[in-house]
C-alpha positions in Angstrom: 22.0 73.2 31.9 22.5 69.5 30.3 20.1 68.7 28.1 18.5 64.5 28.9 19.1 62.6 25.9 15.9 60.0 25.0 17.3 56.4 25.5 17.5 54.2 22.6 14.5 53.3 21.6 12.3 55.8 23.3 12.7 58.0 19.9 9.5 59.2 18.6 8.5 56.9 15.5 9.8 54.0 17.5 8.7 51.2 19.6 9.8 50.2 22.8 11.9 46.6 22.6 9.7 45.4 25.3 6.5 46.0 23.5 8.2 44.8 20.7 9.1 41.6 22.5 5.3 41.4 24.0 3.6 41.5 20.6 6.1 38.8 19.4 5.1 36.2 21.9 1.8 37.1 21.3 1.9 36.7 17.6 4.1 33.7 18.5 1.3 32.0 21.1 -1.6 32.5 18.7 -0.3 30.7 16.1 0.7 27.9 18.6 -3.3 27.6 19.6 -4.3 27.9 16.2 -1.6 25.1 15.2 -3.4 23.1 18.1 -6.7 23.7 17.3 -6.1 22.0 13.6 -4.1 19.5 14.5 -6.2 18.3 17.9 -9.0 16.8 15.7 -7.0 15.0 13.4 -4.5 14.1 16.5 -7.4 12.8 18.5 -9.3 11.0 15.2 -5.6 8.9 14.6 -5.1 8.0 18.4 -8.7 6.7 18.7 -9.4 4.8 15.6 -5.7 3.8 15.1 -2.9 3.3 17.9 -5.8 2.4 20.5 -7.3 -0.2 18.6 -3.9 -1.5 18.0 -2.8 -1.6 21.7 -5.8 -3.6 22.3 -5.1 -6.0 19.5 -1.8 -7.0 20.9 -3.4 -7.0 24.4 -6.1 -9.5 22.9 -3.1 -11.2 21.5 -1.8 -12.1 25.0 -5.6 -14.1 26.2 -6.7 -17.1 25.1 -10.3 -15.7 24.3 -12.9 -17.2 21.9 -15.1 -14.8 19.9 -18.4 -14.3 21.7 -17.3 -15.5 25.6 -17.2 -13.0 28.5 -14.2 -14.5 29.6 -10.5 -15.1 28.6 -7.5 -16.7 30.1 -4.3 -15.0 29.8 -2.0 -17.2 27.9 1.3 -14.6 27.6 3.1 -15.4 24.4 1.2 -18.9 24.2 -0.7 -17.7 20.7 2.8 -16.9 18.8 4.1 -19.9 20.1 1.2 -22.0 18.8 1.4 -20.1 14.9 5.0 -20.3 14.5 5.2 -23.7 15.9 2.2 -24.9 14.0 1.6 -27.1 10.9 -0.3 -24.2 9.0 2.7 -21.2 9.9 5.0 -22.4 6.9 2.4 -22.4 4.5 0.5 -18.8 5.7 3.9 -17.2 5.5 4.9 -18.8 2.0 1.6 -18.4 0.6 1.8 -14.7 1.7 5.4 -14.5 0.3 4.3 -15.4 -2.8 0.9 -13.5 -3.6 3.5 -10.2 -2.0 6.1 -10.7 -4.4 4.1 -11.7 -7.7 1.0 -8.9 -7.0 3.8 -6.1 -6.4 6.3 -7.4 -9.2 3.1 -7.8 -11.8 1.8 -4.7 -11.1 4.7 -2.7 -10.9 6.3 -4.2 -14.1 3.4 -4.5 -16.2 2.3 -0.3 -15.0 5.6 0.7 -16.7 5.3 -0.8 -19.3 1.9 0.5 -19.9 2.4 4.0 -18.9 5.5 4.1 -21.4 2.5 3.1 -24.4 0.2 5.5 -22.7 3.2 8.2 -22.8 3.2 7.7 -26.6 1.1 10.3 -29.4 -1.7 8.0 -29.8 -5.4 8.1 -31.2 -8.1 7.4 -28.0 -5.4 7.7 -26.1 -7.6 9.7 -23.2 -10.1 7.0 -23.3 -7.1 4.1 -23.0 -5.9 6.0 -20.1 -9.0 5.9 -18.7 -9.8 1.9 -19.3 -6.5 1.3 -17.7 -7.5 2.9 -14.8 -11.3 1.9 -14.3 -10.5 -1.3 -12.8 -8.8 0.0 -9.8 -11.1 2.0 -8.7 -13.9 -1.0 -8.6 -15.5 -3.0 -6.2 -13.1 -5.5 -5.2 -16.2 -7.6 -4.3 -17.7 -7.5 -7.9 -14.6 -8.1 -9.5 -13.9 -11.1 -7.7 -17.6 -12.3 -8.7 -17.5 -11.2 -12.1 -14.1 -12.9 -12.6 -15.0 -16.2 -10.6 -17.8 -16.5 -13.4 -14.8 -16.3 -15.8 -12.4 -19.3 -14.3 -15.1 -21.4 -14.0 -14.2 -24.9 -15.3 -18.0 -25.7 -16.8 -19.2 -22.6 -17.8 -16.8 -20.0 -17.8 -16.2 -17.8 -20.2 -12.7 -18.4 -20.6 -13.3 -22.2 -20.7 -15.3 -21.9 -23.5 -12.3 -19.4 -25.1 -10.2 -23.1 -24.2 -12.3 -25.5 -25.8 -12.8 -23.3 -28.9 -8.9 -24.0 -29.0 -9.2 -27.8 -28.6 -7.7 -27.6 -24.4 -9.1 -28.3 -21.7 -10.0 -26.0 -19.0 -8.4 -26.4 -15.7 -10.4 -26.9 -12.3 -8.8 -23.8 -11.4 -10.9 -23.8 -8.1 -9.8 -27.7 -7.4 -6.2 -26.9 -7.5 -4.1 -24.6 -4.7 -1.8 -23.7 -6.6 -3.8 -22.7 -9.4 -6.2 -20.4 -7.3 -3.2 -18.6 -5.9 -2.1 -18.1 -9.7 -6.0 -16.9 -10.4 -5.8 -14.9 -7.6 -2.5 -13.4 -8.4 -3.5 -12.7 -11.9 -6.7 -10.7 -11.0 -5.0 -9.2 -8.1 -2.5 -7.8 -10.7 -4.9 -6.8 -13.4 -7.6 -4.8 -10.6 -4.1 -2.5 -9.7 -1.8 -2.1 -12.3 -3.9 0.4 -13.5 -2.7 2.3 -10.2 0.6 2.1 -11.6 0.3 2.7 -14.7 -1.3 6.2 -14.2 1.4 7.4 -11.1 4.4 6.3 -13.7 2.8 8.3 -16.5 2.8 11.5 -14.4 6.0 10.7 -13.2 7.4 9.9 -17.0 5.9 13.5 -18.1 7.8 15.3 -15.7 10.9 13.6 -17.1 12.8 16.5 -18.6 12.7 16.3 -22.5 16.2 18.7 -22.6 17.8 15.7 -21.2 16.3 13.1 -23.7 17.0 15.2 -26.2 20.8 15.7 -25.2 21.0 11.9 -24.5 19.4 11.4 -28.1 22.4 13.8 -29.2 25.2 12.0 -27.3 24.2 8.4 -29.2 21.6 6.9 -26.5 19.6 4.7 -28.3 15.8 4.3 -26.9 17.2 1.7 -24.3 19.8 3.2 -23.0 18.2 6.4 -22.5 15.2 4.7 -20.7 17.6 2.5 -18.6 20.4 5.3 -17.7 18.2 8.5 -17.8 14.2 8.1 -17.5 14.3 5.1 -14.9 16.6 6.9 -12.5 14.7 10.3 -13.0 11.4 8.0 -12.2 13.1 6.6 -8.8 11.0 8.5 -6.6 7.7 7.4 -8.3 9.5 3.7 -8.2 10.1 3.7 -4.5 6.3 5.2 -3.5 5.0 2.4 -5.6 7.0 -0.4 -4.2 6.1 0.7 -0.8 2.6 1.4 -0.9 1.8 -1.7 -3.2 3.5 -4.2 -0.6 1.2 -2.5 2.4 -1.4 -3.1 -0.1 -0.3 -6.2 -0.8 0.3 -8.0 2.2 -3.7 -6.1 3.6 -5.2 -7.7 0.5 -8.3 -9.6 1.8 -11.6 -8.8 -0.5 -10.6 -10.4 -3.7 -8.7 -13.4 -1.8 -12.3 -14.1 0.3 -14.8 -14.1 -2.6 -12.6 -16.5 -5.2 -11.6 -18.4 -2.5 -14.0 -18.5 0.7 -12.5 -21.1 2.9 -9.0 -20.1 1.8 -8.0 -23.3 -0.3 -4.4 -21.7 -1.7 -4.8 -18.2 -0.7 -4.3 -18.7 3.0 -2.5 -15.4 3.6 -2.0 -13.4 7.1 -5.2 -11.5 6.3 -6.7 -13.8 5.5 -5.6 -16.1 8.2 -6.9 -13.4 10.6 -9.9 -13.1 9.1 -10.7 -17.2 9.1 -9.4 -17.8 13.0 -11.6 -15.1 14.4 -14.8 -15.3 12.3 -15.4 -19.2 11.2 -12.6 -20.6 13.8 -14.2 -17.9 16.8 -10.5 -18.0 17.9 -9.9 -14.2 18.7 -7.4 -14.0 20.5 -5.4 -16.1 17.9 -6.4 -14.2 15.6 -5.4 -11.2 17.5 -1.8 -12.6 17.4 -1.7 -13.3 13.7 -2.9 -9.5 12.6 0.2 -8.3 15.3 2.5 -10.9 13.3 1.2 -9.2 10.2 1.5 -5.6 11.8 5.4 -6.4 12.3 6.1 -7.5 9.5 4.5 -4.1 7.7 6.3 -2.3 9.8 10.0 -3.8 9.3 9.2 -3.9 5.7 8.6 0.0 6.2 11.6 0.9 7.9 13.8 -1.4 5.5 12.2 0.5 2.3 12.5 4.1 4.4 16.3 3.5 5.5 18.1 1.1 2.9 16.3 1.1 -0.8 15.2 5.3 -0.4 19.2 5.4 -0.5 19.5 4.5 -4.0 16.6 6.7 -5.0 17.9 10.2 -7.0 15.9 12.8 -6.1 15.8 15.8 -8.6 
């Protein structure tokens, strides 16, 4: 007689492939529902607080439709026509320009250098970390009061510093260009802070092994912050630089309670705010916040595919 050989597989101790196979896609289909069933919420959460409201923006962009009225005339492209080929589009996009560049460059600059002092053995140095800090994490509302009282040309407090000096204080409130620069400068001063702290974490997990050989090889302090520690940091450089221009170019608080009606800190936030709300223009205003939404995004994709180039990554 021939004996029947089990077929492969079948041997006692071992599973079938076919149940093998079953308890695979089953393993592999509940862990697609549970990936689903975190990531609905959120999912849901983005597309109804975020893209919708931003597909009806740039619909509302599209109607000629004043703040308050039932009704609105489609007018196509009519409301980018009428900023860019308006009296007031130069200026908006200059001013914006500006406040962008100065608020970003300040801050950036200015949280290096700080978190390089901060970096240092130093006495209170917990508490100056600390100071440094405080500011950002304040009501923009109550710094821009608290400052206002400070620029005031009559009875500020650093008019009073001016004309213990023998100058006089200037009408910084009468002047565009000076409120831009006193926006700029407490703009900078409420968020360096921000800087300051994600450069020193950034400047601790420098290596010291590669100080330390630098220091051997005859780096002097410059040259080992320029040609080791600020390539190392290049990472920390290119988060900052892209999350302080979005920050930047969305500023609005500080900008509305120094300067209400917008006298030298006309932005594109603020623009937006001023055409819907005291100009009842909303579907003008629509069209400016779209501008703005562009702009943020090119800016995002020219940081994400050109400058993230030069970054070295550890």
């Amino acid at each position: 007689m021939e004996a029947t050989l089990p077929e492969s597989g079948a041997v006692s101790g071992a599973p079938p492939r076919t149940r093998v196979a079953r308890r695979t896609r089953s393993r592999s289909a509940r862990d697609a529902w549970v990936f689903v069933a975190c990531v609905a919420p959120n999912v849901a959460l983005i597309i109804a607080f975020i893209y919708r409201p931003l597909i009806s923006n740039i619909y509302y962009s599209t109607l000629n439709w004043s703040l308050g009225d039932r009704y609105a005339t489609r007018v196509g492209f009519g409301n980018y026509v009428q900023f860019f080929t308006g009296s007031d589009a130069g200026t908006i996009l200059g001013t914006t320009a500006i406040f962008t560049i100065a608020t970003v460059g300040g801050s950036m600059i200015i949280g290096l250098a700080l978190s390089l002092v901060l970096n240092q053995r130093l006495i209170g140095r917990g508490f100056a970390r600390a100071t440094v800090f405080a500011p950002y994490v304040l009501s923009g509302v109550g710094i821009g009061l608290v400052w206002t009282f400070i620029f005031d040309p009559t009875t500020g407090a650093l008019s009073d510093i001016l004309r213990g000096l023998g100058l006089s204080a200037p009408n910084w409130f009468g002047n565009p260009h000076l409120t831009l620069l006193m926006v700029i400068i407490v703009y900078v001063w409420k968020n360096l802070g921000y800087c300051a702290v994600i450069y020193l974490a950034a400047l601790q997990a420098v290596p010291v092994d590669v100080l330390e050989a630098a220091s051997i090889d005859g780096a002097g302090a410059w040259n080992r912050f320029w040609r080791v520690t600020l390539p190392l940091i290049s990472p920390t450089t290119f988060f900052l630089l892209l999350t302080t221009i979005l920050s930047s170019l969305q500023a609005f608080d500080l900008l509305y309670i120094i300067s209400p009606q917008g006298y030298g800190t006309n932005t594109l936030m603020f623009a937006t705010y001023y055409q819907a709300f005291q100009a009842s223009q909303a579907g003008y205003s629509a069209a400016i916040s779209t501008i703005l939404f562009a702009i943020l995004l090119i800016m995002t994709v020219i940081q994400m595919v050109l400058i993230e180039r030069r970054v070295h990554y550890r």
